[in-house]
C-alpha positions in Angstrom: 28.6 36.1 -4.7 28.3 32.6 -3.1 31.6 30.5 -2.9 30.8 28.3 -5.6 30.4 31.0 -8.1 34.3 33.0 -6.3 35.6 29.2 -7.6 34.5 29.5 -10.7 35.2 32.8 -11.4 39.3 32.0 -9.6 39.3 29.0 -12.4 38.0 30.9 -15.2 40.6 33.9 -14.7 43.2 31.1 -14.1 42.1 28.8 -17.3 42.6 32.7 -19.6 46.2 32.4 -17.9 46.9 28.9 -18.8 45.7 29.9 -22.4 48.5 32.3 -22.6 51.3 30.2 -21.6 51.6 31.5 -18.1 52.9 29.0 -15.3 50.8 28.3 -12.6 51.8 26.9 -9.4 50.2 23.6 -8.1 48.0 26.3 -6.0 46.4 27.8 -9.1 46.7 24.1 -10.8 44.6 22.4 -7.6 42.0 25.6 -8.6 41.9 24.3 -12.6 41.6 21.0 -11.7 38.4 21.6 -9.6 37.0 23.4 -12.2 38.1 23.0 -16.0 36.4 20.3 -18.0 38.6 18.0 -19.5 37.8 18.8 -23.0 39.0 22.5 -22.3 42.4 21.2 -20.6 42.5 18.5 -23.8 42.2 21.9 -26.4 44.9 23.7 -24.5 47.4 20.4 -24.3 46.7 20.0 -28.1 47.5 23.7 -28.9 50.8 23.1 -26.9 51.8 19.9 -28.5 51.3 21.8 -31.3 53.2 25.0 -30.8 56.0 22.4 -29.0 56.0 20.2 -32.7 54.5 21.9 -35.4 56.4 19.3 -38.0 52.7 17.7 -37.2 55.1 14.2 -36.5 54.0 11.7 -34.0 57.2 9.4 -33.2 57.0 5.9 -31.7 60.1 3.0 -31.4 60.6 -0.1 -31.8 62.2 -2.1 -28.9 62.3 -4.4 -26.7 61.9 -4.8 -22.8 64.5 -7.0 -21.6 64.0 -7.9 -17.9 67.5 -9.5 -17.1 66.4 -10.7 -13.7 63.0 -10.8 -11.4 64.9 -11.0 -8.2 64.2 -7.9 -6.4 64.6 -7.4 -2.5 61.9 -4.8 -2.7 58.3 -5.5 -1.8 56.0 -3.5 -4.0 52.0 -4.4 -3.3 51.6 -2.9 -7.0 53.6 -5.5 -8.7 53.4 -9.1 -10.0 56.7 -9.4 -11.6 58.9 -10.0 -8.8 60.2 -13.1 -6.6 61.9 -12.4 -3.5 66.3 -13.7 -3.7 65.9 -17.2 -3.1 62.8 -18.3 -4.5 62.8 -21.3 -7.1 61.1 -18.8 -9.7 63.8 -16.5 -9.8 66.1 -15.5 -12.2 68.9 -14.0 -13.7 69.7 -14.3 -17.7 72.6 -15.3 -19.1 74.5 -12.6 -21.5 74.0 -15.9 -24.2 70.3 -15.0 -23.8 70.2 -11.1 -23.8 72.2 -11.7 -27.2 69.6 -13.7 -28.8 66.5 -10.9 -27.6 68.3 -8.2 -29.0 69.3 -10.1 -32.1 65.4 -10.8 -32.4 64.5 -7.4 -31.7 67.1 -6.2 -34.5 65.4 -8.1 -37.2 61.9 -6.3 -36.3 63.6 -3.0 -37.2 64.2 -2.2 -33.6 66.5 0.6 -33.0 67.7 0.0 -29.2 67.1 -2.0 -25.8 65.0 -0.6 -22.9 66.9 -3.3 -20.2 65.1 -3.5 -16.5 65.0 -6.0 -13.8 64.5 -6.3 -10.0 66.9 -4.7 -7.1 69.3 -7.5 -7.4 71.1 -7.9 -4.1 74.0 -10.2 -5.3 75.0 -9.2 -8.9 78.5 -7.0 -9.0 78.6 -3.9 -10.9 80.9 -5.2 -13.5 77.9 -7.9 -14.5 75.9 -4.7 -15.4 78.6 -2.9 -17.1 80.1 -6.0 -18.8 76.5 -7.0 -20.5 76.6 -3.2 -21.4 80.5 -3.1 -23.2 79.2 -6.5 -25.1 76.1 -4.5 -26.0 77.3 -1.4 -27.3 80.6 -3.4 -29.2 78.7 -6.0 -31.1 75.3 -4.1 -32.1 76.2 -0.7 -31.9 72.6 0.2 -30.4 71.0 2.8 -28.3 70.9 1.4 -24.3 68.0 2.8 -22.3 68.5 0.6 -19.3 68.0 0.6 -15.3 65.4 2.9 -13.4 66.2 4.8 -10.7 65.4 2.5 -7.8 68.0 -0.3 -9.7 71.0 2.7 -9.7 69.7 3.4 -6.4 70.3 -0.2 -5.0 73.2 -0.6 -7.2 74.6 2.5 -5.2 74.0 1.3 -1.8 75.1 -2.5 -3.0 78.7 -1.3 -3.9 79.4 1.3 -2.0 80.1 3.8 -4.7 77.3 6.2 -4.5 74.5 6.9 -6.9 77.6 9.6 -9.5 80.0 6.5 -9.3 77.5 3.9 -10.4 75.8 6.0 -12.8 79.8 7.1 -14.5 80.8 3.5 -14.2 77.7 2.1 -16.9 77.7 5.9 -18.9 81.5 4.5 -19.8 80.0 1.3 -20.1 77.5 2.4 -22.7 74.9 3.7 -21.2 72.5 5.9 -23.5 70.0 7.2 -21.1 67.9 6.1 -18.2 64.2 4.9 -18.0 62.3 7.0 -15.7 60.7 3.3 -14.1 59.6 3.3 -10.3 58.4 6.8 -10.2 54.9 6.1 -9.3 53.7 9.2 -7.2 56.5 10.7 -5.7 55.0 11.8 -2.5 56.5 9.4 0.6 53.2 9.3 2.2 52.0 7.3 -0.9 55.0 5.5 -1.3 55.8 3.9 1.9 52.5 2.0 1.8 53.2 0.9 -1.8 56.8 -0.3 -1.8 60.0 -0.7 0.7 62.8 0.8 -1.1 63.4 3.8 -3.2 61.8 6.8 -1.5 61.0 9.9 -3.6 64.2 12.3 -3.0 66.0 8.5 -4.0 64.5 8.6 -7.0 65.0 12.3 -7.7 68.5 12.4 -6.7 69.5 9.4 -9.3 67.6 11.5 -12.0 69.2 14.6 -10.9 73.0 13.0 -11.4 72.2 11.7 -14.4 71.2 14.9 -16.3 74.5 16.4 -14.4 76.1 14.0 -16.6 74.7 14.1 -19.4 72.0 11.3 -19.6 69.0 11.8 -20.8 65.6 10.4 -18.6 62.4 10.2 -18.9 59.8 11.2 -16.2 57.0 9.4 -15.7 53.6 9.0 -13.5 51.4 5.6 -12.3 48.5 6.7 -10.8 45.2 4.8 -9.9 46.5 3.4 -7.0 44.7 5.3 -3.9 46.7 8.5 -4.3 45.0 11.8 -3.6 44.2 14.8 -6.6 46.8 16.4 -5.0 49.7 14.1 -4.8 49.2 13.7 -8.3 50.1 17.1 -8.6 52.5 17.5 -5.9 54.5 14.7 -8.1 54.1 16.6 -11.1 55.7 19.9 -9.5 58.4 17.5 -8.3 59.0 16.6 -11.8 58.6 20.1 -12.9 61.1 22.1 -10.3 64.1 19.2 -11.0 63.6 20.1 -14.9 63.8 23.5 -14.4 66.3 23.2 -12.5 68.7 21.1 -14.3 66.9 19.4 -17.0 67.4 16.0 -18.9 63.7 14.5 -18.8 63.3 14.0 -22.8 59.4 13.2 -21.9 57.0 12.5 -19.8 55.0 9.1 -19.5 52.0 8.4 -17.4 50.3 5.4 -17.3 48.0 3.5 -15.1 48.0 0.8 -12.5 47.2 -2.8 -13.8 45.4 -4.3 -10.4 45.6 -8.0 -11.7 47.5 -10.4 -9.7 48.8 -7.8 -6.9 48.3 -7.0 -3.8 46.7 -3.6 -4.1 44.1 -5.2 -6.8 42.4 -6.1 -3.5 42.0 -3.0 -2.8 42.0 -0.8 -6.0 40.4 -3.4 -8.0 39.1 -1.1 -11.0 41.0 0.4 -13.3 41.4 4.4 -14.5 38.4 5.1 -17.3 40.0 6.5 -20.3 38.3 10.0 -19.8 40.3 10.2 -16.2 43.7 9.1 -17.9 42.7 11.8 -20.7 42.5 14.5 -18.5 45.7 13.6 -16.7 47.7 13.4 -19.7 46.5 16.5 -20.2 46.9 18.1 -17.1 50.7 16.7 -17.8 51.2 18.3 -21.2 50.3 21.8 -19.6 51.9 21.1 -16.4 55.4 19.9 -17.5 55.4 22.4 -20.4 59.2 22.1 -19.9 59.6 19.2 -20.8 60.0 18.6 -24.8 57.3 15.3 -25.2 54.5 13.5 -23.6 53.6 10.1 -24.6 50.3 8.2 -24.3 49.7 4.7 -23.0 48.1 2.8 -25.3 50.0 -0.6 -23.5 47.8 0.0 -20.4 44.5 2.1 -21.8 44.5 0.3 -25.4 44.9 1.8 -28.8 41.7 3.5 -29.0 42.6 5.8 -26.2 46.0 5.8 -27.1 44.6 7.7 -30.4 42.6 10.2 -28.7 45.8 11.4 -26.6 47.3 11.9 -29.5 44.4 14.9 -29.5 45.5 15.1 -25.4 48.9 16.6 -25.8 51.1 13.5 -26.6 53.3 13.9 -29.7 54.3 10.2 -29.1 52.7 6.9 -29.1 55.6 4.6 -27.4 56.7 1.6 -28.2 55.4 -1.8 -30.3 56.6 -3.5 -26.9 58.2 -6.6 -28.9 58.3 -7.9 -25.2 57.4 -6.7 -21.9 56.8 -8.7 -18.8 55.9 -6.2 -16.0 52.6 -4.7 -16.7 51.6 -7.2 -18.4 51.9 -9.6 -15.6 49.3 -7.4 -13.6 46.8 -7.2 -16.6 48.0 -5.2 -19.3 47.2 -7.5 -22.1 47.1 -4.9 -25.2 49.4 -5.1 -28.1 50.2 -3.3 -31.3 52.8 -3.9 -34.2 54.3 -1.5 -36.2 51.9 -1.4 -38.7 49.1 -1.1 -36.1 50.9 1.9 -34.4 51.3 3.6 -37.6 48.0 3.0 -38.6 46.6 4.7 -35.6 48.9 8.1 -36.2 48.0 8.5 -39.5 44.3 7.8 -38.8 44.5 10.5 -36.7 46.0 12.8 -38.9 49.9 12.6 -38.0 52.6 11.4 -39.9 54.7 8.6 -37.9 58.4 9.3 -37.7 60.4 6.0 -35.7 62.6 7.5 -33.1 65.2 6.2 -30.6 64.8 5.8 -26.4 66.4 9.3 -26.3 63.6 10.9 -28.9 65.9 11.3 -31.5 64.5 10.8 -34.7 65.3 8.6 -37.0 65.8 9.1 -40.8 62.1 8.8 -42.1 61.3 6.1 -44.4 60.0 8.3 -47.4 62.1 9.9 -50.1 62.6 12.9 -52.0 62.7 12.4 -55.6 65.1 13.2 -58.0 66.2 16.5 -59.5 64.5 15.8 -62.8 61.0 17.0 -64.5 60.1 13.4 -65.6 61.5 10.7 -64.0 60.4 7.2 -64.3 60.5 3.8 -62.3 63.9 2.6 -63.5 65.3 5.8 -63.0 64.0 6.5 -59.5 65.3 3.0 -58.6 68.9 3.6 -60.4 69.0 6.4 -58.3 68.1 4.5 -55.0 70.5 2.1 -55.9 73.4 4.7 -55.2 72.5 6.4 -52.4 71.0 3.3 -50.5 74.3 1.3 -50.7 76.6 4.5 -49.5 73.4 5.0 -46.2 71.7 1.9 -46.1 68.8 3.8 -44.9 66.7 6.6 -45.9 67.6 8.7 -48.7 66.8 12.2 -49.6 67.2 14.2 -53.0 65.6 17.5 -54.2 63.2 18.0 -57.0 59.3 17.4 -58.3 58.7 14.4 -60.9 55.5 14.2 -62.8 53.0 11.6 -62.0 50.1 10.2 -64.5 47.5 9.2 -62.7 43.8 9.1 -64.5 45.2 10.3 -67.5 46.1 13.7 -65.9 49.8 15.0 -65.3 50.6 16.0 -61.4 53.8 17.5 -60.7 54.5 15.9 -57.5 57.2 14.4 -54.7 58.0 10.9 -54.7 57.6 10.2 -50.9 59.3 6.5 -50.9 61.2 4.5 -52.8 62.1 0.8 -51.7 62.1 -2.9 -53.1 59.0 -3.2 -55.0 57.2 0.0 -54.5 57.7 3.5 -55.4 55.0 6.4 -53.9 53.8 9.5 -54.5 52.2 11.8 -53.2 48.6 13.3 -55.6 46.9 16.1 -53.4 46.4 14.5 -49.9 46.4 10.7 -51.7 49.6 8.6 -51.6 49.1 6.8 -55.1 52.1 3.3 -56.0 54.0 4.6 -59.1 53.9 1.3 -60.2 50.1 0.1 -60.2 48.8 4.0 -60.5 46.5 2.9 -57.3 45.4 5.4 -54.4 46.8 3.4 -51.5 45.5 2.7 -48.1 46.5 4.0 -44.8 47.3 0.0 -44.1 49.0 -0.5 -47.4 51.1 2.5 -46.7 51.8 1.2 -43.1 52.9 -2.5 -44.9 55.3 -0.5 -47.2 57.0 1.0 -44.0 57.3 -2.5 -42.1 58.6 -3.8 -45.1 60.9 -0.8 -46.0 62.2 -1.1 -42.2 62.7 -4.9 -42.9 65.1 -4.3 -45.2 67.1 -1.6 -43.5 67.9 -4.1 -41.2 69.9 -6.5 -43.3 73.6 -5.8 -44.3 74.3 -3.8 -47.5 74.7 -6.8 -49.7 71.5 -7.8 -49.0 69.7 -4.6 -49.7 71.9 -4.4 -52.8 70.8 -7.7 -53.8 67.2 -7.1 -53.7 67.4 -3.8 -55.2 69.5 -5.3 -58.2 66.9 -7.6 -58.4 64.0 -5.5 -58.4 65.9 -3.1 -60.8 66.2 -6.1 -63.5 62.6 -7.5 -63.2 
């Protein structure tokens, strides 16, 4: 038996583990990279997405990327966001400022802030947990703010150490963390890539957080020169903290955006879609412990972004209302709602919105009422009562008959709003109204409507429910 053929046959007895849920070290992992095709890793990370969420859900969020400052004292050669303290193209936001981006982001239907900025070496802790108090008192939203290598600096700035800083803005109202400035976590990557924030840094800030309750998120750049197996050495990183004491709530990986950077000189290309595929793969399987992966469609476009829905992600991110980092170094793609909802149900999925944590929100449709015939009026009537008590989502039992083509279905009303009432005819969503089988864009323009709405105070909603009720 030559050694080529030992290899294969080491990867094919290891790939029939790996089908059977066993956990294999990075060992046996550096042995399946070498040797499984990505479409057999992609089959595998499907089935375990699946066994992980069988609700067959894909969740995304609405919000917004507030970058309070770009001063940062760290010199990363990946980056193209920041200006060293001092320079005339630095800043800092004012709170007045913060205030009006949220207040923007709130009337998109966004359901919380994910707030990051540069290693600030000046601002106090009390500007961070001041901005956070305001925050949480006048909008009462979720607050996925600072990466580890901010808490990190934060730590060393005051003196308090990374559990002091970390209580101090939980108390605040802090939700959870962002798992930003994870990169490869191997130092012999890291220390020619950026000054501050080594590996056990960032590991140890995630580790107190879970201790206290905050949920993270793990995530993964890679393009950037790394080896096959720091990639995986910062995968079992990941992977022996959450078994250890968990709190990552998903993982992310994403690639590096070379434009305007440093290290564009010198990584100038970009990770193909198949090579991101089979890494988000490779990260479903891997990090089987940890409950969700998402895709990138911000830095490998929507069309990819679908496909890793088929890759192990149950989650397609965010509409990224703003975002000033990534897309400084070249990440130019962008998707609304609509076009994010589009894409899961093209590919099968129904989209549920979610918050930074991955709780899930209250899904737009809704369950008809207990009756055997119900008609428009009546399904609105009953909206009307419910809506104004939730303002949100509302859910009743029971299956009303639907003509459509002159035949009777007995079937669920999936969504009741403003204008529009839809159900469901086999796998066709038809308008109660108009009788008409409706589009996977129609249904999407429904949603972004329905959120609209949600988003305005009760009178409102009451109003244009009265409204629609009487016309």
């Amino acid at each position: 038996m030559t050694a080529k053929q030992i290899v294969s046959a080491d990867g094919e007895r290891l790939f029939q583990r790996l089908e059977q849920g066993e956990r294999l070290t990075m060992e046996e992992w550096q042995v399946i990279e070498d040797t499984a095709a990505t479409v057999e890793l992609g089959r595998l990370a499907d089935a375990l997405r699946h066994k992980l969420h069988p609700e067959n859900e894909v969740t995304y969020v609405i919000d917004r990327n507030i970058n309070y400052s770009n001063v940062c004292v760290s010199v990363c050669n990946f980056c193209a966001f920041y200006r060293k303290p001092g320079s005339a193209e630095g800043y800092v936001h004012d709170y007045a400022t913060i205030y009006e981006k949220v207040e923007e982001m709130l009337e998109l239907g966004g359901s919380g802030v994910l707030m990051q900025g540069g290693l600030h070496p000046d601002l106090p802790l009390a500007w961070y947990t001041g901005l956070l108090r305001e925050l949480k008192t006048r909008y009462q939203i979720h607050l996925h703010c600072f990466s580890p290598p901010e808490i990190d600096n934060l730590a060393k700035v005051t003196g308090l150490g990374v559990e002091g800083v970390l209580k101090e803005l939980k108390a605040a109202g802090l939700d959870s963390i962002p798992g930003g400035g994870g990169e490869i976590l191997v130092d012999e990557i890291r220390r020619k890539r950026r000054t501050h924030c080594n590996s056990e840094e960032w590991l140890n800030v995630m580790d107190a957080a879970h201790s206290l309750g905050l949920a993270t998120t793990a995530t993964m750049m890679f393009g950037m020169g790394e080896t096959r197996d720091q990639r995986l050495l910062h995968l079992e990183k990941l992977r022996a903290l959450q078994e250890r004491n968990p709190g990552f709530v998903s993982f992310i990986p994403w690639t590096l955006q070379p434009d305007n950077t440093a290290i564009g000189k010198l990584f100038p290309d970009r990770v193909p879609g198949d090579e991101y595929l089979r890494w988000l793969a490779i990260g479903r399987l891997y990090l089987s412990s940890i409950a969700n992966e998402q895709v990138s469609w911000l830095t490998q476009g929507l069309d990819i972004g679908r496909q890793g829905l088929h890759y192990g992600a149950n989650d397609i991110g965010s509409t990224m209302i703003e975002e000033n980092v990534i897309s400084k170094a070249g990440a130019h793609h962008q998707a609304t709602e609509r076009m994010l909802c589009e894409a899961i149900l093209a590919e099968g999925f129904t989209p549920r919105k979610r918050k930074a944590d991955y709780t899930k929100l209250a899904p737009l449709v809704v369950m008809a009422m207990p009756t055997k015939y119900i008609n428009e009026i009546q399904a609105r009537a009953c909206v009307n009562r419910f809506l104004l008590a939730q303002a949100g989502s509302l859910f009743c039992a029971g299956e009303p008959e639907l003509e459509v083509n002159q035949q009777h279905w007995r079937v669920p009303v999936l969504m009741v709003t403003p204008g529009f009432v839809v159900g469901q005819v086999g796998e066709a969503l038809v308008d109660w109204q108009t009788r008409e089988i409706l589009s996977h864009t129609r249904i999407a323009e429904m949603q972004e409507r329905a959120a609209y709405l949600r988003t305005q105070n009760h009178a409102a909603i009451k109003t244009a429910f009265l409204r629609t009720r009487k016309g």
